[in-house]
Phi, psi and omega in degrees: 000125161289131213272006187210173183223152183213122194263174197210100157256113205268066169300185153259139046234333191201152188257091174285139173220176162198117192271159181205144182268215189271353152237029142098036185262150156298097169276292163222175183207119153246168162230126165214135225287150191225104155286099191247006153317336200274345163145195219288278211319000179272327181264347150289319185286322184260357159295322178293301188312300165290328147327288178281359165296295202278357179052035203244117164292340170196142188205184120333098175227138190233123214262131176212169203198165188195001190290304187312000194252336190318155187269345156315342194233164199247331168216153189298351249240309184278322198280327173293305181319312178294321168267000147265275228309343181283338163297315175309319180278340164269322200268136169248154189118193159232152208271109176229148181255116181344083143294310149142142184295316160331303199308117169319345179283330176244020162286359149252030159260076166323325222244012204291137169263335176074068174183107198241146175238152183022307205296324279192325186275017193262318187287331177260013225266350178280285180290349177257000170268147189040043146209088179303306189285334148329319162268329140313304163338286228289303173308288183352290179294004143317322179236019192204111178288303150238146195168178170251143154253126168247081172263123221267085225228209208260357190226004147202186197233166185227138158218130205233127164267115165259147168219130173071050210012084153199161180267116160269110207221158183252290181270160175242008162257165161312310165343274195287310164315315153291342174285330151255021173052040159304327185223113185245128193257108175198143183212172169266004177239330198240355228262130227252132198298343194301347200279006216246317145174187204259000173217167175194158156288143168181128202038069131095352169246157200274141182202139191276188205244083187311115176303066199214157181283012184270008185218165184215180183273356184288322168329307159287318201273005151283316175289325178294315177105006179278299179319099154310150121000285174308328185279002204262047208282331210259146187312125180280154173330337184228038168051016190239186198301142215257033190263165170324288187305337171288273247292281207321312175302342216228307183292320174283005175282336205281356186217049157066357155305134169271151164349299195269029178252353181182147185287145177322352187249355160282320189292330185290334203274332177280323170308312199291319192298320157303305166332315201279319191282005211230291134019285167305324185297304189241039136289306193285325170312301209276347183253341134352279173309294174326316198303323187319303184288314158329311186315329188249024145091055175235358200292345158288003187239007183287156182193141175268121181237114194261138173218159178105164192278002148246057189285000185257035150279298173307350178285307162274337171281018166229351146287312161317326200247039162057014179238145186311136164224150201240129158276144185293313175313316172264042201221357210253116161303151182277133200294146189296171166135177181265204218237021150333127192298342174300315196287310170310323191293296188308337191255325172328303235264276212312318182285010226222302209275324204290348181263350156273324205251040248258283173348278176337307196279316163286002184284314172292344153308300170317307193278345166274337180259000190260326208251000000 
């Protein structure tokens, strides 16, 4: 048995791991950035980067992935392959890889754990691309009878319904999930502002929004004051700097403007309004959702449980529409230990990340009570 576990969820943007000890307690958790459109070696460079963060030469490591849609793979087929073999060849310990427990292809096989290794991913690479949000579920509903998870990450959002602690979900592809807007793609770091819609008010007149590449939403959510600093990781549109007066320059490009055309409390104020519009996309996605289980005289057991670095959309979006939020972060037990306020400030900070990086954290969950 290996004495630590360590889960690995495998963006195109980004690396996630979350480590675990030898009684399955939260130790660290990182994120880091992997462009892995740009090729293999983004994702070799940041597998080395959580290693040596993590200081583990060998472990439990369990693997999911969301990487495989990056345009670097010519089919998603190519891309689950390329990225386990590139996990298999760094990681030591044993290597197992996600199909998500869910999946109707292994709904009569009780005993099935949803974890295949190297040998195995070829024949399954169909259940193992992209599900990541399976394991997040799959955790939740451990600890949530009923409710929505809305994990809100930087370049799209998940909506999961559970009842009767289990996740009731209709699709298990990207595919079918968009079609029900189980995956809806908008975030709070990469998501391009064109997406959001095609008019917007500014000074009191309506204008339209240029289908051009020049702002993303971490632009607003720097003027708004919701994007922490740590979550900001991923590149701006024009590659420069990520201060107030940038982000406020990118934004006033998106409605043909310069910076120095309105004082700095109009651009926030133009920010807020994107927000409100991105906010509203997935307000209406989530009482979607809900109404299912309200039809069916549940609505007093409902709660919204927000994850991801954009959980405080969900958040507000759960104070508007009146139902109880549950954050993911007060849902993750607190690491043993004493009770120092250093020590408290640390599982705060580590419970925080493990609710941006919840895949991760829930794959070692998993892989730690199954295996």
């Amino acid at each position: 048995m290996n004495n630590t576990t360590i889960g690995w969820d495998v963006g195109g943007a980004h690396l996630k791991a979350a480590l675990l000890d030898s009684r399955g307690k939260l130790q660290q958790v990182l994120q880091v950035p992997c462009a892995l459109w740009r090729g293999l070696h983004e994702l070799e460079a940041a597998i080395d980067l959580v290693l040596q963060t993590f200081n583990k030469a060998s472990a439990c490591h369990a693997v999911t992935m969301t990487g495989e849609l990056v345009d670097l793979f010519a089919t998603r087929k190519d891309g689950v392959q390329s990225i386990s073999r590139t996990m298999a060849a760094k990681l030591k310990g044993t290597i197992l890889f996600y199909t998500g427990t869910l999946h109707p292809v292994f709904s009569a096989k009780a005993d099935f754990s949803g974890f295949v290794s190297i040998d195995d991913v070829d024949s399954y690479w169909q259940q193992i691309a992209s599900a990541n949000w399976i394991a997040s579920a799959s955790y939740v509903a451990t600890k949530i009878s009923y409710g929505l998870l809305v994990d809100v990450g930087s370049t799209t959002s998940d909506f999961v319904l559970l009842a009767n602690n289990k996740p009731v979900c209709v699709g298990f592809t990207d595919a079918v999930r968009m079609q029900l807007e189980e995956l809806v793609y908008t975030g709070v770091v990469r998501t391009p502002l064109m997406a959001f819609g095609q008019k917007i008010e500014f000074a009191n007149v309506t204008t339209s929004v240029a289908a051009e590449f020049f702002a993303t939403s971490a632009d607003v959510y720097r003027l708004t004051g919701d994007l922490q600093a740590d979550d900001d990781m991923a590149d701006t549109a024009d590659g420069q700097d990520k201060t107030q007066w940038a982000s406020a320059r990118r934004i006033a490009r998106m409605i043909g403007r310069d910076v120095d055309d309105a004082p700095m409390v109009e651009w926030m104020e133009l920010a807020y309004k994107f927000k409100m519009q991105q906010m509203t996309r997935l307000k209406l996605v989530a009482l979607a959702h809900i109404a299912c289980l309200t039809d069916k005289g549940l609505s007093q057991s409902m709660c919204l449980i927000g994850a991801g670095v954009g959980s405080f959309l969900v958040r507000e979006i759960a104070k508007s529409i009146g139902i109880q939020y549950i954050e993911v972060a007060d849902l993750i037990a607190q690491n043993a230990g004493d009770n120092t306020e250093n020590r408290l400030d640390h599982d705060f900070a580590t419970k925080r990340w493990a609710s941006v990086c919840l895949p991760a954290y829930a794959l070692a969950q998993l892989a730690y009570h199954q295996l």
